[in-house]
C-alpha positions, -999 to +999 in steps of 0.1 A: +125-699+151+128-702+190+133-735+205+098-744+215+084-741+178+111-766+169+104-787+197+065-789+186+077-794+149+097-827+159+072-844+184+046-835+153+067-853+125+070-881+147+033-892+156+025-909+123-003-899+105+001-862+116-014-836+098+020-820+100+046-834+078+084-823+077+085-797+048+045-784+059+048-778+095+050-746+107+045-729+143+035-695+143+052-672+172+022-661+203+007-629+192+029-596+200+014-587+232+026-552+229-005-551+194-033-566+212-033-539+239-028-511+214-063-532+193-080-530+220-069-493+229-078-485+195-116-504+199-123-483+233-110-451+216-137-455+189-167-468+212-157-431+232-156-412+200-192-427+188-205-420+224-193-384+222-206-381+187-238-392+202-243-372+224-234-342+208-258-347+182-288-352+207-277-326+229-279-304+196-313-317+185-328-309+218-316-276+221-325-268+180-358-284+182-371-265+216-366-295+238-345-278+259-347-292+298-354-258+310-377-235+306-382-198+316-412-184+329-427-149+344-436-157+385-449-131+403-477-135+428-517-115+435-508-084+415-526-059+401-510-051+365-497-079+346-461-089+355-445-097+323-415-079+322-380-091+328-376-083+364-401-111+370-385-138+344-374-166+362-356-202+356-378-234+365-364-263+379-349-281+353-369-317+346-394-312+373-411-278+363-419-283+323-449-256+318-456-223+330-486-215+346-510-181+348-540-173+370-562-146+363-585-136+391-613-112+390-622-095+424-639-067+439-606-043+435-597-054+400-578-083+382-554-097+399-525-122+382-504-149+397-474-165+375-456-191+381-438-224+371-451-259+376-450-292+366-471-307+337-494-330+356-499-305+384-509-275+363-530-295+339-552-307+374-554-272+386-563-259+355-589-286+345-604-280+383-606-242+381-624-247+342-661-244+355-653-213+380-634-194+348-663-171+336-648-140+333-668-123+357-666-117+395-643-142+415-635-161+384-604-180+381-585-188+350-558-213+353-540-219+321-512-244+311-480-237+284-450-252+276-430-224+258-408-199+273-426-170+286-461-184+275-476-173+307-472-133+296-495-113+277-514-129+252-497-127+217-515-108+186-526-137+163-504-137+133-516-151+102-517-185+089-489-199+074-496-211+037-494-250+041-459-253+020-439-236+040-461-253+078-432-267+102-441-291+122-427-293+160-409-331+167-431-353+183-422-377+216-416-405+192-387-387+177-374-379+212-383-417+228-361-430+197-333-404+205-331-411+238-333-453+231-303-446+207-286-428+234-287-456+260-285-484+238-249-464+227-239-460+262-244-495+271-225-507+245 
């Protein structure tokens, strides 16, 4: 042993009463500093592993569940056909413009369309605004609201119900509030 454990051993066997008598005593040698760093390498490597893991499995739940943070819509503005073909698909803004939003007008000359992207709570106000002058006839306007990609294009043909065993339900917010808590709670950590 090095000379300071036996130097604590003797001053201990001579205070009577010592817990430590001759044959008991025994001084164990300061940790290896060399294994505490490589411990706490070891703990920071895992926290980074669960973080990544994290991560990756919401990053693959949002993008599997259609809660992607973009969406594509069809823009096009005051034509006279319906633009819904691919030359007038574009990319919203990612986290600001969540819905897709289509205005069918009726004037004098015909129906005219305008497509375009917007944000929730901006196209859910026009579109509640616009609901009394939407009558289908001369200078109606239609504003409607979606939040799938390409909803604002020509209305789909109504498929038939799904028998109620095989019914898939979407996520709701609560599953993605409690993702995203887990995600900053693991962050933090």
């Amino acid at each position: 042993m090095s000379a300071a454990a036996d130097k604590i051993r003797e001053a201990s066997q001579e205070v009577p009463g010592s817990p430590c008598q001759a044959a008991s005593c025994s001084v164990s040698a300061p940790p290896n500093r060399r294994t505490s760093v490589s411990h706490v390498s070891a703990q920071s490597s895992i926290k980074r592993t669960m973080r990544l893991f994290t991560v990756s499995t919401l990053l693959l739940f949002f993008l599997s569940s259609g809660l992607a943070l973009q969406i594509q819509c069809y823009q096009c503005e005051e034509m006279t056909h319906d633009c819904s073909t691919p030359e007038f698909i574009v990319n919203c803004t990612v986290n600001v413009q969540d819905m897709c939003q289509k205005e069918v007008l009726v004037k004098d000359d015909g129906i005219h369309y305008r497509k375009s992207c917007a944000s929730s709570g901006a196209c859910l106000i026009a579109s509640s605004g616009y609901q009394q002058f939407c009558t289908g006839k001369l200078n109606s306007v239609c504003i409607t609201c979606c939040n799938t990609p390409l909803c604002n294009g020509p209305r789909q043909k109504k498929r038939p119900q799904p028998s109620a065993a095989i019914t898939l339900t979407t996520p709701h917010h609560s599953v993605f509030s409690l993702y995203i808590l887990l995600l900053v709670s693991s962050t933090l950590c």
